[in-house]
C-alpha positions in Angstrom: 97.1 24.7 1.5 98.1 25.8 4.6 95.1 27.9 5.2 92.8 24.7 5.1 91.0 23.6 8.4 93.0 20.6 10.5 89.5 18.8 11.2 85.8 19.1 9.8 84.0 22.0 9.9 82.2 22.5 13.1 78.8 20.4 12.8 76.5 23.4 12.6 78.4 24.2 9.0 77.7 20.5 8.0 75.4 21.1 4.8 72.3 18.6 4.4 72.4 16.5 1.5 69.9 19.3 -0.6 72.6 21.6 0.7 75.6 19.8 -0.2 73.9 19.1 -3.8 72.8 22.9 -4.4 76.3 23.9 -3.7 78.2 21.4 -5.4 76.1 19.8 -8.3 77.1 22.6 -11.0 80.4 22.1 -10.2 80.9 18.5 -10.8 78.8 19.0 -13.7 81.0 21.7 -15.3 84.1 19.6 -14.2 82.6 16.3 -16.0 81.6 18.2 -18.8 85.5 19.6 -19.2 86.4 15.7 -19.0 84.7 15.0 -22.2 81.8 14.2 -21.1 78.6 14.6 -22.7 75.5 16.3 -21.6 73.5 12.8 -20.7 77.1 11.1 -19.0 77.8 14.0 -16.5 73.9 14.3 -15.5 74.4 10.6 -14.7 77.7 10.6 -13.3 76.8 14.0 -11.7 73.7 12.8 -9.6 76.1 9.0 -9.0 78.8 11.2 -7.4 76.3 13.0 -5.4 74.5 9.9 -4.0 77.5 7.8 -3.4 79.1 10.3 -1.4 76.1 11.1 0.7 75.3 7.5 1.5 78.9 7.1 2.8 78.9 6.9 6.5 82.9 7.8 7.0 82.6 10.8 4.4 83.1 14.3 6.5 82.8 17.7 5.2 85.6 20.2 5.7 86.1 23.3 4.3 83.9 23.9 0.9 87.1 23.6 -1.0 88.0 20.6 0.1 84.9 19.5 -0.1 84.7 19.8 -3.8 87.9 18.6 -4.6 86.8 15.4 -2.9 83.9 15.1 -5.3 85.2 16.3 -8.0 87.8 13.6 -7.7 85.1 11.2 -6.9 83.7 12.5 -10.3 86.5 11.6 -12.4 87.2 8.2 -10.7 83.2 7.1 -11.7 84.3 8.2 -15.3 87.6 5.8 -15.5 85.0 3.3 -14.2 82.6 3.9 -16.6 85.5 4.4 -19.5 86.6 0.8 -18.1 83.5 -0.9 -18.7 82.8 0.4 -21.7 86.2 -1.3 -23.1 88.6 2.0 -22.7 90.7 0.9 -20.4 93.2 3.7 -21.4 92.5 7.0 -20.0 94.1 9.8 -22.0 93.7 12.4 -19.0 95.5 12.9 -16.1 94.3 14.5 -12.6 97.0 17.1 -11.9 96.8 19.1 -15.1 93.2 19.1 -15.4 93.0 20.0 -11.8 94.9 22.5 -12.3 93.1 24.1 -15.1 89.7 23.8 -13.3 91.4 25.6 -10.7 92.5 28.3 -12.3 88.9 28.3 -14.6 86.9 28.1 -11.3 89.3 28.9 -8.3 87.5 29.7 -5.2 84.0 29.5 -7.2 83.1 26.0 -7.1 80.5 26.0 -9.8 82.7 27.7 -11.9 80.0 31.1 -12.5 82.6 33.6 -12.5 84.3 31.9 -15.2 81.0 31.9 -17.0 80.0 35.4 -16.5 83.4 36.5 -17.7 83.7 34.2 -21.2 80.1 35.7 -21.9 80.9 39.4 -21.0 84.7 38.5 -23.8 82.0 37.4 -26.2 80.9 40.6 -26.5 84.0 41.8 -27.3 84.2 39.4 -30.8 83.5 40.8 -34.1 80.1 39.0 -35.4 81.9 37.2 -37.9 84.1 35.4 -34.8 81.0 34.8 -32.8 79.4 33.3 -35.3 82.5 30.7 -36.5 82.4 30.0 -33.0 78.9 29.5 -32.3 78.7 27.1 -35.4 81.0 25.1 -34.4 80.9 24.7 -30.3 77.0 24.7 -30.1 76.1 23.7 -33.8 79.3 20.9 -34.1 79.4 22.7 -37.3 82.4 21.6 -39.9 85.1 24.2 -41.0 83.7 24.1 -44.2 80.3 24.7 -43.1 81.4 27.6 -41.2 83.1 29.0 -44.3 80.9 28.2 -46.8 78.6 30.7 -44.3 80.8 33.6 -43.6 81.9 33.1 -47.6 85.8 32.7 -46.5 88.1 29.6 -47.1 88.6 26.8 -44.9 92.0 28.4 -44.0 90.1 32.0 -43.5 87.7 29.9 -41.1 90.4 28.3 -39.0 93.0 31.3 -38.4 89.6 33.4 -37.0 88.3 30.5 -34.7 92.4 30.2 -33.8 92.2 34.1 -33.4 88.9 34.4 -31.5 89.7 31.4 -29.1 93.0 33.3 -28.3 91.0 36.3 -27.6 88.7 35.0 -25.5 91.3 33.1 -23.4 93.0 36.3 -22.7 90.3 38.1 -22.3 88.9 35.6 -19.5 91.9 35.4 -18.0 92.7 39.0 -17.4 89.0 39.0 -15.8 89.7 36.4 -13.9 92.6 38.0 -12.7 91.0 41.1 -11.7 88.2 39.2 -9.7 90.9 37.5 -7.7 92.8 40.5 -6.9 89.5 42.0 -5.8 88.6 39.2 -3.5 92.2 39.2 -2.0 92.5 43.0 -1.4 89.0 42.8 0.1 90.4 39.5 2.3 93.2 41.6 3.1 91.1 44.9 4.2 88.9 42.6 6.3 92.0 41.0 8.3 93.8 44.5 8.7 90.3 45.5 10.1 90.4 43.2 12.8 94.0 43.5 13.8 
C-alpha cells in the first residue's frame, strides 16, 4: 500500500471516540457478522472492539483505511477469544482470505454501503420466485423443503434456483462494484491531472 501515510494523520484529522465509532461501528459489525457471528455476538463484540481500542493509550489513527483494518483485526482476534472460551479452540477461518473478500465486498467503503446498495438494486433484477427462495431461507432460515413445498417445486427445483439466483446476484454485485471503482479512480485520476 504504497499510497498509505508514513506516520498518523496530522492531529486535527484525529476523530473523537463518537467520531471514530460513527465511522467505523458498521463496519466491524458487517465484518463480524461475515465471520459467523450472530446478531447479539457482533453487537457485543462490535461495541468490545470499539472500547478497547479507545481506552488504549499507544493506539494512533492513520489513514481511515488503516484504521479499520486495525479494528477489524481487533474484531476477529476478540472472536478467537471468545471461540476459545467457549471450548472451540479450533478456528475454521483464516485472516487473509476473509480479508480479502471483505476487501473486495467493501473496498474503500469501510461500512460496506456500496456493497449493500448494489445486492439490493441485483435483487430487483430476480424473478419473484428467486427472491422469494432466497428470502425464505437467508431471513426466514427456512428449509429447502419448506421453500419448495411454497413455490410447489422439488427439493432439487428449489436448490438449482437458490444456486442460480446466488450466482446472479454475485455477478451482478460484482460488475456494480466494478463500475463504482472505475468511477472513483477515473474521478481520482481527473482530480490529480487537474492539479498537475
Amino acid at each position: 500500500m504504497s499510497d498509505e501515510p508514513c506516520e498518523p494523520i496530522p492531529p486535527h484529522e484525529v476523530l473523537s471516540a463518537e467520531g471514530l465509532i460513527r465511522r467505523h461501528q458498521l463496519g466491524i459489525w458487517r465484518y463480524l457478522r461475515m465471520l459467523g457471528c450472530d446478531e447479539s455476538l457482533a453487537d457485543d463484540l462490535t461495541q468490545e472492539t470499539l472500547v478497547k481500542v479507545i481506552c488504549q493509550e499507544t493506539f494512533s489513527q492513520w489513514s481511515d483505511t488503516a484504521t479499520a483494518a486495525y479494528l477489524r483485526r481487533t474484531a476477529r482476534n476478540l472472536l478467537i477469544t471468545q471461540h476459545r472460551k467457549g471450548g472451540r479452540t479450533k478456528t475454521i477461518f483464516t485472516a487473509d482470505p476473509l480479508d480479502e473478500v471483505w476487501d473486495r465486498w467493501a473496498g474503500r467503503d469501510l461500512g460496506g454501503d456500496e456493497g449493500i446498495d448494489c445486492l439490493r438494486l441485483c435483487m430487483q433484477s430476480l424473478t419473484d420466485r428467486a427472491r422469494t427462495a432466497l428470502q425464505m431461507r437467508f431471513a426466514e432460515d427456512a428449509s429447502r423443503a419448506e421453500i419448495a413445498a411454497k413455490l410447489k417445486i422439488t427439493e432439487h427445483g428449489a436448490r438449482n434456483l437458490m444456486q442460480r439466483a446466488k450466482q446472479q446476484l454475485r455477478d451482478c454485485v460484482q460488475s456494480k462494484l466494478d463500475d463504482l471503482r472505475a468511477g472513483h479512480e477515473a474521478k481520482v485520476k481527473s482530480g490529480r491531472e487537474g492539479l498537475s
